[in-house]
N, C-alpha and C positions, 0 to 999 in steps of 0.2 A: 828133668826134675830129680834132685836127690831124693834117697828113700833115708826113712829116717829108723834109728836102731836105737833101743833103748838097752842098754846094759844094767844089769838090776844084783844086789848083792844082801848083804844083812845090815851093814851101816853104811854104805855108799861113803863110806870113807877111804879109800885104798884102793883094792881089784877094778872098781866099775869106773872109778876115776880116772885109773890110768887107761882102762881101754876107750873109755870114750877119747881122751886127750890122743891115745894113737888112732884110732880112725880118725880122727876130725884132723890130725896132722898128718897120715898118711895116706888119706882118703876120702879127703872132703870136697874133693869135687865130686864124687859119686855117691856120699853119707853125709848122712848129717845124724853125728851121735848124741846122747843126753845118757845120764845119769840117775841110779837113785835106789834107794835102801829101804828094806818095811820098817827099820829101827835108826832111823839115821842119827847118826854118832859126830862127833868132830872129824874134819880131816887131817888123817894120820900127818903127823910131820915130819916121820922117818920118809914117808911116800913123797912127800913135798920135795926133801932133799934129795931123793932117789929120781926123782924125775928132772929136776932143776941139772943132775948131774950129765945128762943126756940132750939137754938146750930145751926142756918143755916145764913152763910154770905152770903149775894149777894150784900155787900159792891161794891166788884171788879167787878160786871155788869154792864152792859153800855146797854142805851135805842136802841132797835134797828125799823127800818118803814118795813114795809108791804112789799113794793116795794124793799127792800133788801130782804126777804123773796120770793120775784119772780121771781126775780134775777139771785139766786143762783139757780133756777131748782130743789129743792130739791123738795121728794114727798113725801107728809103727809098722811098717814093714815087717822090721824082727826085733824080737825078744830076746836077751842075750844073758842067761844069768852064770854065774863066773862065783858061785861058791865052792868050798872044798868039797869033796867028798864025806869028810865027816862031818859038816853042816848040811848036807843035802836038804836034810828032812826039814830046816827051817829056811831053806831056802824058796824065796816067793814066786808064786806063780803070778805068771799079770795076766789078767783075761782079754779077749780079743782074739783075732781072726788072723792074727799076724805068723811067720813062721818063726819058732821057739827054738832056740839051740842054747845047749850047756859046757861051759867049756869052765871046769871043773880047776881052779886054781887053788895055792895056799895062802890063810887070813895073815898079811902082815902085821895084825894086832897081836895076834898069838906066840910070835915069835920070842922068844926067852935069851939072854946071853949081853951082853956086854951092849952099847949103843952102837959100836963098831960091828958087832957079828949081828945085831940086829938089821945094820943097813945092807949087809953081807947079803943076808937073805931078802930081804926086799929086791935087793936089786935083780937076783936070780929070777923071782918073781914079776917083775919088770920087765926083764930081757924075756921070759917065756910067753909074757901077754904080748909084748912089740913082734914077737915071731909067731904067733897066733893071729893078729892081727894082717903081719903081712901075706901070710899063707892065705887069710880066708880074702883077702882083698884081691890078688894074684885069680883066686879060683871065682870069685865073683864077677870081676870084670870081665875073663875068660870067657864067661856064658852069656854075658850081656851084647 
């Protein structure tokens, strides 16, 4: 039985989208990921292109809230919220019984500079959530 992870961010537009897309690509035989934002926003399309450039579409995603997440009743394993450090304090808590881990990434909405050095740092942030990913999937299956 996969266990299921929900990655939670401020617009579920960018961070929590790309992490679900790497676990459900790198680890979905053992995860089953989902998404979602307390303020869901559009999805970023610097992120679209940044992901599409590494062979993963989540063109056809759609931003999903919190509150559809509690919704649905579904039961998470883990919590996974993926905001900055300087959004900490708006970043959501989901209630439940599940175990919480924060893995503390930069908002590619934020990022300032050219469309080129925009995608410059997305991608960064791209490449640090896929090696996040691989590391905690590495340590997960380890103990299982």
């Amino acid at each position: 039985m996969k266990q299921k992870v929900l990655f939670v961010c401020i617009h579920n537009s960018a961070r929590s989208q790309m992490a679900e897309a790497f676990l459900n690509q790198l680890c979905g035989d053992a995860f089953e990921a989902q998404s979602a934002g307390i303020e869901p926003g559009k999805l970023n399309p610097v992120v679209v292109e940044a992901m599409r450039e590494v062979g993963v579409d989540i063109s056809g995603n759609r931003t999903k809230s919190c509150a559809e997440m509690l919704t649905s009743r579904q039961q998470f394993a883990f919590v996974v919220t993926v905001c900055d450090e300087t959004s900490a304090e708006r970043c959501p808590i989901f209630p439940g019984g599940m175990t919480r881990l924060h893995w503390g990434f930069p908002d590619p909405s934020g990022f300032q500079g050219t469309p080129e050095e925009k995608l410059a740092f997305t991608r960064g942030v791209r490449d640090e959530i896929k090696a996040k990913i691989e590391a905690w999937c590495a340590e997960m299956c380890a103990t299982a």
